[in-house]
PyMOL Python script that loads the backbone (N, CA, C, O; Angstrom):
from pymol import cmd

cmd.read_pdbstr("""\
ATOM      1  N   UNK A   1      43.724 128.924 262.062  1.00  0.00           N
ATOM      2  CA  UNK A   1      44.029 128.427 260.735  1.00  0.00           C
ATOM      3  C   UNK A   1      43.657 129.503 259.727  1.00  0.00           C
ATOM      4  O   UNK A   1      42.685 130.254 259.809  1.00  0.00           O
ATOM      5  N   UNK A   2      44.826 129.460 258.498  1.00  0.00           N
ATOM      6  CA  UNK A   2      44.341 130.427 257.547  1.00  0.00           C
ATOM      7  C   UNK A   2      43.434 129.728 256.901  1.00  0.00           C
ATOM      8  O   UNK A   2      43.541 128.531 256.634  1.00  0.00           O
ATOM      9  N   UNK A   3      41.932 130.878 256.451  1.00  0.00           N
ATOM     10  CA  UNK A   3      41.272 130.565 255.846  1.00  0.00           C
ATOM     11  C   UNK A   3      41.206 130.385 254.113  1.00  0.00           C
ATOM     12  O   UNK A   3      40.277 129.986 253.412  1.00  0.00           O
ATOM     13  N   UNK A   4      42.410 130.792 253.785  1.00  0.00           N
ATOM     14  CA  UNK A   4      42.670 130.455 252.706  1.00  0.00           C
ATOM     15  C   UNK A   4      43.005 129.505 252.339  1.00  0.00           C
ATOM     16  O   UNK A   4      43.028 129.214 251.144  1.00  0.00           O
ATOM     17  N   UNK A   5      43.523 128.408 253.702  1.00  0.00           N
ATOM     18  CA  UNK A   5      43.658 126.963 252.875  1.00  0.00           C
ATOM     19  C   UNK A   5      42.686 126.425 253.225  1.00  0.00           C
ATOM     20  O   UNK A   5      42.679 125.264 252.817  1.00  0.00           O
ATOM     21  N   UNK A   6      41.857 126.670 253.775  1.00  0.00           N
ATOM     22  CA  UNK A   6      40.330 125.504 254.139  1.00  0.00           C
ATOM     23  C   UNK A   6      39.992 124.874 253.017  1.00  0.00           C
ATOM     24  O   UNK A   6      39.843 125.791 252.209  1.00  0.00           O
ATOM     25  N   UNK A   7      39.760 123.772 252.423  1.00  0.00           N
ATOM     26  CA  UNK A   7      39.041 123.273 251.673  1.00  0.00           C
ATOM     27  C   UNK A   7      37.791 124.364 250.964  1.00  0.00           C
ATOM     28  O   UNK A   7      37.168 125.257 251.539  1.00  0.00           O
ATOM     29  N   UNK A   8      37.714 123.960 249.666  1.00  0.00           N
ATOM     30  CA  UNK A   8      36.411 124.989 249.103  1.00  0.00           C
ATOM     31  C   UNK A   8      35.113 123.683 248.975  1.00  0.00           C
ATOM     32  O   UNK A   8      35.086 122.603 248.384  1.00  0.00           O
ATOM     33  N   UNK A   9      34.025 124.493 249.933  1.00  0.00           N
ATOM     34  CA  UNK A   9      32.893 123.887 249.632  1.00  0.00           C
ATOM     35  C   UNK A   9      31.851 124.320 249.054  1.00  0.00           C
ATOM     36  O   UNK A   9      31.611 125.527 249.104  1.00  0.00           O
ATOM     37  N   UNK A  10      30.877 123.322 248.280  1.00  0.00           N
ATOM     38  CA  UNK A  10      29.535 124.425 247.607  1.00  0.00           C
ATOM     39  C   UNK A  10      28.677 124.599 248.376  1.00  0.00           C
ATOM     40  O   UNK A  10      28.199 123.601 248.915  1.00  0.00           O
ATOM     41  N   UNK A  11      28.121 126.019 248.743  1.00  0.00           N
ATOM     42  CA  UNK A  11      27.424 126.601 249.304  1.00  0.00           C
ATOM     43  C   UNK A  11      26.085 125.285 249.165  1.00  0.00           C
ATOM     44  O   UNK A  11      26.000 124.483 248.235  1.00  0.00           O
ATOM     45  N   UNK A  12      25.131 125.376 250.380  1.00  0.00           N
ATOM     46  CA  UNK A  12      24.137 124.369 250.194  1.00  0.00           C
ATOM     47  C   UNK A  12      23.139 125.004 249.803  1.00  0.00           C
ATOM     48  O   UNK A  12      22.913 126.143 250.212  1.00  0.00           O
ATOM     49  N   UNK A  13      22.169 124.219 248.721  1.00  0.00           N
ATOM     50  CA  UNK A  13      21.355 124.920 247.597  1.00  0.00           C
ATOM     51  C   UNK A  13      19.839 125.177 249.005  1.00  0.00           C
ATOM     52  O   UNK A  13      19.237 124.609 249.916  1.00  0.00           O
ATOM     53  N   UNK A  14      19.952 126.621 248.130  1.00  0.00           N
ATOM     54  CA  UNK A  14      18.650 127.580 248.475  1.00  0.00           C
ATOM     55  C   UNK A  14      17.341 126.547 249.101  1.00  0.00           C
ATOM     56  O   UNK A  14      16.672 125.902 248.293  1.00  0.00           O
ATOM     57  N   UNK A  15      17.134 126.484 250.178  1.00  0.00           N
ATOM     58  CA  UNK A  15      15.859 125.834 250.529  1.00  0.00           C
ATOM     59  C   UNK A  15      14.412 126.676 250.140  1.00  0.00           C
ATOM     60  O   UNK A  15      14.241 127.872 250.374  1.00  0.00           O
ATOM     61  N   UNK A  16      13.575 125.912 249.596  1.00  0.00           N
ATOM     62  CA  UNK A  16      12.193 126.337 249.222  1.00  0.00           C
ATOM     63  C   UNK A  16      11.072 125.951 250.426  1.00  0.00           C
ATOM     64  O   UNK A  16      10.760 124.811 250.769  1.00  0.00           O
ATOM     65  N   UNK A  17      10.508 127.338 251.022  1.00  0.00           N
ATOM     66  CA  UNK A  17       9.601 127.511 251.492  1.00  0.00           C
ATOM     67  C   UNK A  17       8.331 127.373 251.018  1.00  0.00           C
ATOM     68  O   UNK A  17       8.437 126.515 250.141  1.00  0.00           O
ATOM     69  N   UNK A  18       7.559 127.604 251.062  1.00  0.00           N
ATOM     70  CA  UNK A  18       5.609 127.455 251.080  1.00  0.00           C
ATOM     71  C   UNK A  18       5.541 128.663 249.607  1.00  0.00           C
ATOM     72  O   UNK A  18       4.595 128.536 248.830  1.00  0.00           O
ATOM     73  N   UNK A  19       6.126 129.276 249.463  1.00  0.00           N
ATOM     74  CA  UNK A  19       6.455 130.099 248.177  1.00  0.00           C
ATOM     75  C   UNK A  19       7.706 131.042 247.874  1.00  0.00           C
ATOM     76  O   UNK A  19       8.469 131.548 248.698  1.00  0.00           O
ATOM     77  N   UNK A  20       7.724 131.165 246.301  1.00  0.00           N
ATOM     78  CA  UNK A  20       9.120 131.605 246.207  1.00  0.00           C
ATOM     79  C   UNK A  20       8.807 132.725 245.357  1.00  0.00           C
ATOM     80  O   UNK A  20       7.678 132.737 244.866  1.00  0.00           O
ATOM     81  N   UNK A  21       9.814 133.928 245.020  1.00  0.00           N
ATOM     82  CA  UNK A  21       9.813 135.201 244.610  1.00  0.00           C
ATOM     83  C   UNK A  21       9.335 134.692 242.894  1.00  0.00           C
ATOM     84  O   UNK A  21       9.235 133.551 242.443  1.00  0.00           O
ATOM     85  N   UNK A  22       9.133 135.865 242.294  1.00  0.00           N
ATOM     86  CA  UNK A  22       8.889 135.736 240.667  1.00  0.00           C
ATOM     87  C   UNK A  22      10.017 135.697 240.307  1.00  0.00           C
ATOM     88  O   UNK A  22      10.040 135.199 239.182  1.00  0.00           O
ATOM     89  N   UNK A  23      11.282 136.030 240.750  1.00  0.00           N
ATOM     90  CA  UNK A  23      12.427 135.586 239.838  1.00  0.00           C
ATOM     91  C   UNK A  23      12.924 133.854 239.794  1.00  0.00           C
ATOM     92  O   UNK A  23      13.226 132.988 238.972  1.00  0.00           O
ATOM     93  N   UNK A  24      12.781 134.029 241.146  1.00  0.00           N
ATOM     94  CA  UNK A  24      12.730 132.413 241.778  1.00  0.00           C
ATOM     95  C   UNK A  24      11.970 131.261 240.441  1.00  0.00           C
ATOM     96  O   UNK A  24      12.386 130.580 239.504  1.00  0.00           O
ATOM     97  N   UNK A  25      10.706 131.579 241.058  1.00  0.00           N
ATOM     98  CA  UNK A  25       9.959 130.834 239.918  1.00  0.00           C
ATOM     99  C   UNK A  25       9.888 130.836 238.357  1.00  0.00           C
ATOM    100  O   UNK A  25       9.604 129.847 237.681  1.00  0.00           O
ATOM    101  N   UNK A  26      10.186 132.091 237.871  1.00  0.00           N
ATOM    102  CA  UNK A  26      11.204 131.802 236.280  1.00  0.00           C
ATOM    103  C   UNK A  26      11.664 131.097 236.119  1.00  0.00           C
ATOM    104  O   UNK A  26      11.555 130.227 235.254  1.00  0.00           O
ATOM    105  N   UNK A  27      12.979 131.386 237.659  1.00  0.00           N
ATOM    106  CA  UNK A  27      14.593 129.912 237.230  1.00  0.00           C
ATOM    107  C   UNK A  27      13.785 128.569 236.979  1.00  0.00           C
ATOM    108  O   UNK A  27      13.764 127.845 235.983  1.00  0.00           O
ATOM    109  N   UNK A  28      13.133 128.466 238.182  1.00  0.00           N
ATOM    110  CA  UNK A  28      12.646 127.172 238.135  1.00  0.00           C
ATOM    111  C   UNK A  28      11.561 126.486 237.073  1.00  0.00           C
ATOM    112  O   UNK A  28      11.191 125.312 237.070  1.00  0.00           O
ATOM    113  N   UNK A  29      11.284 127.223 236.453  1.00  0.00           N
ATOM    114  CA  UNK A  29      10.068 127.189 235.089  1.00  0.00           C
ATOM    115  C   UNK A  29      11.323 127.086 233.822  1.00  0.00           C
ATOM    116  O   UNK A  29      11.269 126.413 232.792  1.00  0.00           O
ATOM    117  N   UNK A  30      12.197 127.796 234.191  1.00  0.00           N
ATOM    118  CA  UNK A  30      12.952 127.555 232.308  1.00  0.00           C
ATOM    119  C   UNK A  30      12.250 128.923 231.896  1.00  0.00           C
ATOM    120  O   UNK A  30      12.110 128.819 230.678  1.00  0.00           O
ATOM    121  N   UNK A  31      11.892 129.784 232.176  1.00  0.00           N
ATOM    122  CA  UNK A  31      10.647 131.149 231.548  1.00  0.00           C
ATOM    123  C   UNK A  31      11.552 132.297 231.677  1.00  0.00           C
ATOM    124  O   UNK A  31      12.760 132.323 231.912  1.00  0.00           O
ATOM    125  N   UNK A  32      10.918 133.007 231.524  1.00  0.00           N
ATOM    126  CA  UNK A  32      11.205 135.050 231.553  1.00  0.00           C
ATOM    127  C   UNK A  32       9.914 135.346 233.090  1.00  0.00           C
ATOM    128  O   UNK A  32       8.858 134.798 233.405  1.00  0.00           O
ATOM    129  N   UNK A  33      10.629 136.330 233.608  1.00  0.00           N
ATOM    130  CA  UNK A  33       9.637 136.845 234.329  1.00  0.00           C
ATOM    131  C   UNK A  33       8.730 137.112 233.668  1.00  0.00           C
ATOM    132  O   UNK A  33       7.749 136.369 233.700  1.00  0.00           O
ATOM    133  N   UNK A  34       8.739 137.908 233.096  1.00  0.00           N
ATOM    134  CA  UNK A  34       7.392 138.426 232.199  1.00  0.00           C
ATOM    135  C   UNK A  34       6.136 137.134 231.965  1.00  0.00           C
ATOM    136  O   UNK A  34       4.928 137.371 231.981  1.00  0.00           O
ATOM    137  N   UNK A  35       6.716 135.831 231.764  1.00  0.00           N
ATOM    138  CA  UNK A  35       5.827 134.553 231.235  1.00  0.00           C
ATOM    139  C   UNK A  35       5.553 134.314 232.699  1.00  0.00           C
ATOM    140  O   UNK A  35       4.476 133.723 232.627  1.00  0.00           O
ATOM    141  N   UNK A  36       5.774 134.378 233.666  1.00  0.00           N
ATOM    142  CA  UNK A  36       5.854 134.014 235.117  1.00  0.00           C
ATOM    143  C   UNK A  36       4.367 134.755 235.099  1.00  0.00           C
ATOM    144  O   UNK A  36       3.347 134.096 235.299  1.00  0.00           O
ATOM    145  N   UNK A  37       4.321 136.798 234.731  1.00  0.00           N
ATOM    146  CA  UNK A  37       3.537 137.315 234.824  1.00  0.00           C
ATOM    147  C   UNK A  37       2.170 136.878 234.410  1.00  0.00           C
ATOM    148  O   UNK A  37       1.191 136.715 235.138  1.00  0.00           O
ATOM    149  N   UNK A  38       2.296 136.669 232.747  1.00  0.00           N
ATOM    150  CA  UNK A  38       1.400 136.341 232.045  1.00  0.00           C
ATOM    151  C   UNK A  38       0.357 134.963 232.761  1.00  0.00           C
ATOM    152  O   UNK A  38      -0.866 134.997 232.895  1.00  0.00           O
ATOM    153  N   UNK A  39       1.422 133.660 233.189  1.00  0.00           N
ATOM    154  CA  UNK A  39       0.631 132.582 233.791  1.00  0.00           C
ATOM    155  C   UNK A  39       0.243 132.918 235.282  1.00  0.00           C
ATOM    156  O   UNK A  39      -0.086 131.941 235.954  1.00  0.00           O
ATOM    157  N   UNK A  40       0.236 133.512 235.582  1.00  0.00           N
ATOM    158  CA  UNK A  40      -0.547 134.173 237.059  1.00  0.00           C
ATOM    159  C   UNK A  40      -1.462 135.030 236.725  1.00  0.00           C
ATOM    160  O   UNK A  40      -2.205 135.305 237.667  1.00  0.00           O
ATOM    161  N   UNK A  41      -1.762 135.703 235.484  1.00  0.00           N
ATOM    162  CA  UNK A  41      -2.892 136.178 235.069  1.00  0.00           C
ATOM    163  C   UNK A  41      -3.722 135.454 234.181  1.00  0.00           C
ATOM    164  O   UNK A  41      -4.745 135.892 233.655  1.00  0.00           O
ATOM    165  N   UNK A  42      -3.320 134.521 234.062  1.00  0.00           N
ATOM    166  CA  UNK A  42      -4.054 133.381 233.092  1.00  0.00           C
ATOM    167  C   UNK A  42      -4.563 131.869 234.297  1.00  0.00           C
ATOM    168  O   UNK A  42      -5.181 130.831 234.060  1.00  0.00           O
ATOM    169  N   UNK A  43      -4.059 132.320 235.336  1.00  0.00           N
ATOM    170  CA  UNK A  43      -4.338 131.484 236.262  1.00  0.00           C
ATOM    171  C   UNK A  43      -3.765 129.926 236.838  1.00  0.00           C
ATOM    172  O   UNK A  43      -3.930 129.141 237.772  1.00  0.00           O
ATOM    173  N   UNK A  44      -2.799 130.135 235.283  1.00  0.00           N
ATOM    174  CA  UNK A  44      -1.954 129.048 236.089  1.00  0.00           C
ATOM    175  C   UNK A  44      -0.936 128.719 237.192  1.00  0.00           C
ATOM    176  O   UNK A  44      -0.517 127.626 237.573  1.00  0.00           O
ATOM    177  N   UNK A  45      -0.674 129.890 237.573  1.00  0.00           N
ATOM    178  CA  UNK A  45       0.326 130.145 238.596  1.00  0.00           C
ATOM    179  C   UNK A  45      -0.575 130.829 239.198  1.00  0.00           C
ATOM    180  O   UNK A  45      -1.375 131.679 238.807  1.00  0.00           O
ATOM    181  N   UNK A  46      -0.254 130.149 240.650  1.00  0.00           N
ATOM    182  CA  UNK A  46      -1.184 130.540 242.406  1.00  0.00           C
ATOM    183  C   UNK A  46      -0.236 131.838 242.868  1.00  0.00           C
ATOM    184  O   UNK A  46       0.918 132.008 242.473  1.00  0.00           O
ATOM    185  N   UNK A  47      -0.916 132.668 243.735  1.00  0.00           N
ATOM    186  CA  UNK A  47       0.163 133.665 244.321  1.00  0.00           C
ATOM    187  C   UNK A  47      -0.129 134.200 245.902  1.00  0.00           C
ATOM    188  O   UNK A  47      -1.327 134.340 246.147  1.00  0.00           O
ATOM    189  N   UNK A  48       0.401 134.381 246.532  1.00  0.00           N
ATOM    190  CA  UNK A  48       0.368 134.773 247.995  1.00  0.00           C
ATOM    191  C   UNK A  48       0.940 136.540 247.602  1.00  0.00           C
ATOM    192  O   UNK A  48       1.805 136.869 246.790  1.00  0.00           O
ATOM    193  N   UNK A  49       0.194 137.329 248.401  1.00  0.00           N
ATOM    194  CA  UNK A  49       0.724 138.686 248.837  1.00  0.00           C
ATOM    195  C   UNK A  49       1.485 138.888 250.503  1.00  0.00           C
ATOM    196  O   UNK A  49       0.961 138.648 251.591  1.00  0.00           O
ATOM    197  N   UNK A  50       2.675 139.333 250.258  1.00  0.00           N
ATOM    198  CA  UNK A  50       3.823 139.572 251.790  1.00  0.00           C
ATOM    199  C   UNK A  50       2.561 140.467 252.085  1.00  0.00           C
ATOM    200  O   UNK A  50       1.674 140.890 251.344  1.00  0.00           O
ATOM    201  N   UNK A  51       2.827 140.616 253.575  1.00  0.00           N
ATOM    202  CA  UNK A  51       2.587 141.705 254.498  1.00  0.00           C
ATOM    203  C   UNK A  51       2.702 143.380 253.622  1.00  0.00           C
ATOM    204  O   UNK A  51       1.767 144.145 253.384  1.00  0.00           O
ATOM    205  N   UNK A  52       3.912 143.529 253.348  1.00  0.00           N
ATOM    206  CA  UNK A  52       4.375 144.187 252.106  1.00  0.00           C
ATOM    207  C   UNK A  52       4.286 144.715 250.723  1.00  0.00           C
ATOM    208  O   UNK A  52       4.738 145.498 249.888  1.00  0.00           O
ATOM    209  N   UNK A  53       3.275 143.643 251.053  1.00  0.00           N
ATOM    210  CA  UNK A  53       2.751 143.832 249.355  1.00  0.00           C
ATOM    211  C   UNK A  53       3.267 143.278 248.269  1.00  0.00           C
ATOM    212  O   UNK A  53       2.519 143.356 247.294  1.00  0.00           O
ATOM    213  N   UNK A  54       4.639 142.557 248.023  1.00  0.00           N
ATOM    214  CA  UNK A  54       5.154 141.635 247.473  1.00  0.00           C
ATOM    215  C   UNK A  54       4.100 140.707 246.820  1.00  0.00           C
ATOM    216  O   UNK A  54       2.973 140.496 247.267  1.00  0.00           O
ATOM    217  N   UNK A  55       4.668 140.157 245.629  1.00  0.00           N
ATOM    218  CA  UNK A  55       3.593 138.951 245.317  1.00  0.00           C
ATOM    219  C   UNK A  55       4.745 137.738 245.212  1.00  0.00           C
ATOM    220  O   UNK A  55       5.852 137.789 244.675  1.00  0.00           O
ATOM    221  N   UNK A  56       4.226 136.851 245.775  1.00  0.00           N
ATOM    222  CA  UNK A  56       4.823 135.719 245.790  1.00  0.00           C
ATOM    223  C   UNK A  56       4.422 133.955 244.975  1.00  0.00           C
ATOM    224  O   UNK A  56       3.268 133.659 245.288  1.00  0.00           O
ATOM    225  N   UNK A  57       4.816 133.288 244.440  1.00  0.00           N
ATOM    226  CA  UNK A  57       4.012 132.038 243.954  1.00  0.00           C
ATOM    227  C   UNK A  57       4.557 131.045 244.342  1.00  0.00           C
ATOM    228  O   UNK A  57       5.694 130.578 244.267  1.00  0.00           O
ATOM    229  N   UNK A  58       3.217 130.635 244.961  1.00  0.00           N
ATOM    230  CA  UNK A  58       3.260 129.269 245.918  1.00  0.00           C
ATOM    231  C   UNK A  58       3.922 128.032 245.040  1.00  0.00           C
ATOM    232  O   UNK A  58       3.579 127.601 243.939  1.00  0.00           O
ATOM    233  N   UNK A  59       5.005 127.612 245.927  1.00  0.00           N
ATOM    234  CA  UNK A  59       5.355 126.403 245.338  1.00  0.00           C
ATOM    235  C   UNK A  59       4.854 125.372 244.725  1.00  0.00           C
ATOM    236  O   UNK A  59       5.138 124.872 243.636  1.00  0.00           O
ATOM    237  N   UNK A  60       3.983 125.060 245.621  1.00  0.00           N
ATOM    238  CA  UNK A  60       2.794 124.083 245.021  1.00  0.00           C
ATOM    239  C   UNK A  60       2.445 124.058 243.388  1.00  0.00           C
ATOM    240  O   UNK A  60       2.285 123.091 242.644  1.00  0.00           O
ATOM    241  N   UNK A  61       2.395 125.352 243.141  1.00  0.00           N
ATOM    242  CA  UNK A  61       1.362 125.555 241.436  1.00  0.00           C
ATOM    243  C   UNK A  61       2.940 125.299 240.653  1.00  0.00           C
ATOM    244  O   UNK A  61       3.027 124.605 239.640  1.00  0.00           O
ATOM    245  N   UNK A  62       4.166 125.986 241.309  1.00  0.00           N
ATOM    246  CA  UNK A  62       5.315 125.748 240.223  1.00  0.00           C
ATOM    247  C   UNK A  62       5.418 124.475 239.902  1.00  0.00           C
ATOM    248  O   UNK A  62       5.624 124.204 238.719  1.00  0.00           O
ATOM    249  N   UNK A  63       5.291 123.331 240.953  1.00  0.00           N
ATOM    250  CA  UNK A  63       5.629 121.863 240.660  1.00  0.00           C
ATOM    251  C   UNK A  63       4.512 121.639 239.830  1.00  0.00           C
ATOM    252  O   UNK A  63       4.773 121.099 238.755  1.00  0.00           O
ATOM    253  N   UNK A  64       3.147 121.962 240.091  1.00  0.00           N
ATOM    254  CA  UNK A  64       2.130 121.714 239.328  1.00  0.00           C
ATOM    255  C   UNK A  64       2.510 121.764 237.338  1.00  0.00           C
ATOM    256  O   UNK A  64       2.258 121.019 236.391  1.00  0.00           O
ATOM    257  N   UNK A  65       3.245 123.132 237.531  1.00  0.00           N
ATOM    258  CA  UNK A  65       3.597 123.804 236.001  1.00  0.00           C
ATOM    259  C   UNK A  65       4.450 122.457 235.572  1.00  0.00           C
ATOM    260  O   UNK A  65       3.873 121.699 234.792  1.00  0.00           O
ATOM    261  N   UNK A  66       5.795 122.088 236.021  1.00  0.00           N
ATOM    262  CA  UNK A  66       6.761 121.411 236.053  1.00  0.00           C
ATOM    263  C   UNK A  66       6.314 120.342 235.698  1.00  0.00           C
ATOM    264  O   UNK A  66       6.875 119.982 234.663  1.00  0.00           O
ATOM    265  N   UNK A  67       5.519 119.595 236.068  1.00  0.00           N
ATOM    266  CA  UNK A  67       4.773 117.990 235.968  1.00  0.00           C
ATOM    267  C   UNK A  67       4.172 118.531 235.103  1.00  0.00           C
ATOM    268  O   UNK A  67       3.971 117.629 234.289  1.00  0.00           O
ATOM    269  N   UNK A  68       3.634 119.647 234.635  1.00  0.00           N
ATOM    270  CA  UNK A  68       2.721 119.136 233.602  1.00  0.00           C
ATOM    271  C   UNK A  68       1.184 119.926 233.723  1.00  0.00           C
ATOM    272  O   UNK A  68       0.688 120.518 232.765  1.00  0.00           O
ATOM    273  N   UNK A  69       0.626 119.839 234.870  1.00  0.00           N
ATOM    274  CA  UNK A  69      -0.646 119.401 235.670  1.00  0.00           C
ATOM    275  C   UNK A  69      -1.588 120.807 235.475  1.00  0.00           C
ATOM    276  O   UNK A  69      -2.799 120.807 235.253  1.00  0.00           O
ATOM    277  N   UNK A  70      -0.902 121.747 235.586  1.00  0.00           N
ATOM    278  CA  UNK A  70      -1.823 122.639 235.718  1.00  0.00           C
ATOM    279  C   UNK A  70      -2.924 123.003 234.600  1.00  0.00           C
ATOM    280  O   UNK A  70      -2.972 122.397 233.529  1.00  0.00           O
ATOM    281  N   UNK A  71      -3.525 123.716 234.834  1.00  0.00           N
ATOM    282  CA  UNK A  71      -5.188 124.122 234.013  1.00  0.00           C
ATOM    283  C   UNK A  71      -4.474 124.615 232.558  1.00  0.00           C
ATOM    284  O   UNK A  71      -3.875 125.691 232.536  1.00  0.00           O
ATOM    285  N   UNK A  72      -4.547 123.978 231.638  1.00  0.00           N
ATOM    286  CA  UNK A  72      -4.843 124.808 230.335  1.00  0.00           C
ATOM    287  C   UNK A  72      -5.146 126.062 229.829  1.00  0.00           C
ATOM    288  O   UNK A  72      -6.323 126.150 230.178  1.00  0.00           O
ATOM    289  N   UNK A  73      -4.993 126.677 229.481  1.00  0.00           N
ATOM    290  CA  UNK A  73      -5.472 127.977 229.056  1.00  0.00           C
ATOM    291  C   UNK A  73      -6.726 127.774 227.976  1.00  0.00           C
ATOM    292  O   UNK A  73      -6.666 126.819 227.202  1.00  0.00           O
ATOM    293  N   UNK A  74      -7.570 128.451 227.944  1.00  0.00           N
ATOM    294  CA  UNK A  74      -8.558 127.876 227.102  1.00  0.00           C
ATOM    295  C   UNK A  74      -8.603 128.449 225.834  1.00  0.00           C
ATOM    296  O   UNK A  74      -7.713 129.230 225.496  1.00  0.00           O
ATOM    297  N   UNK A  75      -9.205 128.264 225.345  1.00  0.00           N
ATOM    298  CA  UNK A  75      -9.356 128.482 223.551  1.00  0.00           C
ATOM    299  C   UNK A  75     -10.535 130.162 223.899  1.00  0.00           C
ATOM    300  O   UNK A  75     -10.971 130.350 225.034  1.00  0.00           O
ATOM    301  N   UNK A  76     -10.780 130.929 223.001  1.00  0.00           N
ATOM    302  CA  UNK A  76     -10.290 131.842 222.588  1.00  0.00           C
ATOM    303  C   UNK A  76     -11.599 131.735 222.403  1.00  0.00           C
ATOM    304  O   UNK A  76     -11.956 130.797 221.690  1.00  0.00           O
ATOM    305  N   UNK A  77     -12.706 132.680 223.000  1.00  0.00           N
ATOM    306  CA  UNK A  77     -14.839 132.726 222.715  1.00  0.00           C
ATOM    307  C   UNK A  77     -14.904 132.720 220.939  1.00  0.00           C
ATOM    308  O   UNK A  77     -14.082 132.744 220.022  1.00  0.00           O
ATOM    309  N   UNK A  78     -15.436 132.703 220.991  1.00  0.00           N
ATOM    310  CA  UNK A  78     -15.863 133.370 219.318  1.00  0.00           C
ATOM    311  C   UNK A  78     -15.841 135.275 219.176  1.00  0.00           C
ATOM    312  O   UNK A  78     -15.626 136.022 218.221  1.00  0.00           O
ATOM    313  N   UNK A  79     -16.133 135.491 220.439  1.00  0.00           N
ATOM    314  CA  UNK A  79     -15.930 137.012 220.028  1.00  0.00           C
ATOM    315  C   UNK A  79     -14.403 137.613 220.089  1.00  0.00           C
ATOM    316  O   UNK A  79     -14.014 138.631 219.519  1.00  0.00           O
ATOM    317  N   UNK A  80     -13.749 136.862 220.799  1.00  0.00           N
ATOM    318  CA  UNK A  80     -12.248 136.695 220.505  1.00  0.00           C
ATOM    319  C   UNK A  80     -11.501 136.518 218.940  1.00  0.00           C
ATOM    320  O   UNK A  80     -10.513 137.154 218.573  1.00  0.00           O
ATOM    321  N   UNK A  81     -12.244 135.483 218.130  1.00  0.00           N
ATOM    322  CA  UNK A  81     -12.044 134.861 217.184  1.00  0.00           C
ATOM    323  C   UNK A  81     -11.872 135.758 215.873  1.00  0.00           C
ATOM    324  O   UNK A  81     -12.899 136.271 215.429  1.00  0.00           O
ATOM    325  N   UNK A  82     -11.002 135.927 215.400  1.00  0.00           N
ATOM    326  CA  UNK A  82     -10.864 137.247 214.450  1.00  0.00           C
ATOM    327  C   UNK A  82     -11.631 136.978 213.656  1.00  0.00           C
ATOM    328  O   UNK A  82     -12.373 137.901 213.322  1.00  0.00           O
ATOM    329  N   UNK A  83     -11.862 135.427 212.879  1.00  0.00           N
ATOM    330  CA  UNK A  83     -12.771 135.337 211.982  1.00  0.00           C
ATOM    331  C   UNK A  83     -14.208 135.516 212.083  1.00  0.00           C
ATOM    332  O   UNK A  83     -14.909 135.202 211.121  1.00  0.00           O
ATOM    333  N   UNK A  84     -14.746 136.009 213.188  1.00  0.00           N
ATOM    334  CA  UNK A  84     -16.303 135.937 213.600  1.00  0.00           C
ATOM    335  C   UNK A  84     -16.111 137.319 213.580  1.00  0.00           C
ATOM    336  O   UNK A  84     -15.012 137.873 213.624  1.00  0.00           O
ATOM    337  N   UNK A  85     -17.345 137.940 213.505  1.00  0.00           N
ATOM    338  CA  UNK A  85     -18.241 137.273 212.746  1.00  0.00           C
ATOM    339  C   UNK A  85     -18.214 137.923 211.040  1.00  0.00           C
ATOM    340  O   UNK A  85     -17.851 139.065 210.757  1.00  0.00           O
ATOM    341  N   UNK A  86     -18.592 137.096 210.251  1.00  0.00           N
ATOM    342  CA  UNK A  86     -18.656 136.724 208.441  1.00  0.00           C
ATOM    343  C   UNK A  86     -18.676 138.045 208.190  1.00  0.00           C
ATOM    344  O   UNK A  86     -18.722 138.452 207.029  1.00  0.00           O
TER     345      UNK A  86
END
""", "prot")
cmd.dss("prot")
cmd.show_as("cartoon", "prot")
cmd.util.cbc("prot")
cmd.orient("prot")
């Protein structure tokens, strides 16, 4: 049969493993890589290293982001605080 008349089907969506790439987890955040960056150094986003050296973020913390759930970022010491000191 020509394959040009086969019916067109949609490819079946990307299955998620135990963690997914930083571009991955952008899509799925609504973000920029770069914000992907920032909340993995702020600790809200978990990360696994490949064999490779790759960094990867565990699914787990994205759903965490998604719901809501994860840790806050905290407020800012006083020596942070531009207005301190008088």
């Amino acid at each position: 049969m020509n394959p040009a008349f086969l019916p067109q089907t949609d490819p079946a969506p990307p299955r998620l493993g135990r963690s997914v790439t930083i571009d991955q987890a952008a899509s799925l955040l609504g973000v920029s890589r770069r914000t992907v960056y920032y909340r993995i150094r702020e600790g809200r986003l978990r990360t696994i290293r490949t064999l490779g050296g790759s960094q990867r973020v565990l699914v787990e913390s994205v759903q965490e982001q998604r719901l809501g759930k994860a840790f806050p970022v905290s407020p800012p010491s006083r020596s942070e605080d531009s207005s301190w000191p008088r």
